[in-house]
N, C-alpha and C positions, 0 to 999 in steps of 0.2 A: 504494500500500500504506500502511495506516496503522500511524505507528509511531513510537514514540520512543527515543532511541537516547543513551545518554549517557557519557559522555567526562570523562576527565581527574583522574579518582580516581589514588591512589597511597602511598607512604609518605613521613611528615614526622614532623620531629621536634615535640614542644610548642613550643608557641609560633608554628609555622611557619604559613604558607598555602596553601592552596589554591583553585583555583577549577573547579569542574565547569562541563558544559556540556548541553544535554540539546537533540539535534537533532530537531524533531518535522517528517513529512511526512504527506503521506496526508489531512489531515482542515482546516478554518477555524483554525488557530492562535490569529487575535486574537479569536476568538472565546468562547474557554476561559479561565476560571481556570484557572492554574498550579498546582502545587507541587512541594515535596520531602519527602520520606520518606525514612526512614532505618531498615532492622534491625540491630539489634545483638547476637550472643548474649548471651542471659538476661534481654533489655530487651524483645523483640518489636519488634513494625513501633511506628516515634514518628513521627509528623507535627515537621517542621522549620519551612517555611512554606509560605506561599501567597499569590500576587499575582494584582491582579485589577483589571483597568486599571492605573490609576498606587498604587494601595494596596497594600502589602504589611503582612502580618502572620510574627510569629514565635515559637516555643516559647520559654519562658522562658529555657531550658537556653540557649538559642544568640545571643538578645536582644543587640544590642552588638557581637556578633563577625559575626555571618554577613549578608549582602547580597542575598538575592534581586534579579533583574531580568530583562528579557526584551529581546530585539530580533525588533521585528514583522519587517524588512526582510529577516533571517537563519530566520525560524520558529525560532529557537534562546530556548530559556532557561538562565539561569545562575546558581549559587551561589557567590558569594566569600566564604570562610571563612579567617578569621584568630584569629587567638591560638589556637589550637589545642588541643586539651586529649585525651588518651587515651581520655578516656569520651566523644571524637566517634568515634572509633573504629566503624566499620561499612560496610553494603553501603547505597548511595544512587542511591532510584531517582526520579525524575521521574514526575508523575502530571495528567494530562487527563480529567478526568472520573470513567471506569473505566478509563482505558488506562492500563499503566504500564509503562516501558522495561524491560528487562533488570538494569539496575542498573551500577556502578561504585564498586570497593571502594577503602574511607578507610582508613587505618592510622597512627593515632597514636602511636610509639612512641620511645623514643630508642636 
């Protein structure tokens, strides 16, 4: 079954971290550029990043703080988000192609 499936969203305070996880089966893994996405109400769907090979690219907004990377050996990919800020606040979903998980909700709040 193809599908991506992603993990490890939750509530943090500013400044805090987190790191999602986004487990893909079904389909060539190393084969795909990566990313992440994120909606926010009132912001719509924003592009985060996306990695492709060993390049990774990232939205200004998150530049410095967030981490894209992947491991081929797990088909998992991941985002390590630090310094934290309320307007990351949202639902983050992992994207292959067209395929895109379910999502995993961030909440930045104190």
């Amino acid at each position: 079954q193809v599908q991506l499936v992603e993990s490890g969203g939750g509530l943090v305070q500013p400044g805090g971290s987190l790191r999602l996880a986004c487990a893909a089966s079904g389909f060539n893994f190393s084969s795909y550029a990566m990313s992440w996405v994120r909606h926010s109400p009132g912001k719509g769907l924003e592009w985060v990043s996306t990695i492709i090979g060993g390049h990774s690219r990232y939205a200004d907004s998150v530049k410095g703080r967030f981490t894209i990377s992947r491991d081929y050996a797990k088909n998992t990919l991941y985002l390590l988000m630090n310094a934290l800020k309320p307007e990351d606040t949202g639902v983050y979903y992992c994207e292959a192609g067209s395929l895109r998980g379910q999502g995993t909700q961030v909440t930045v709040s104190s």
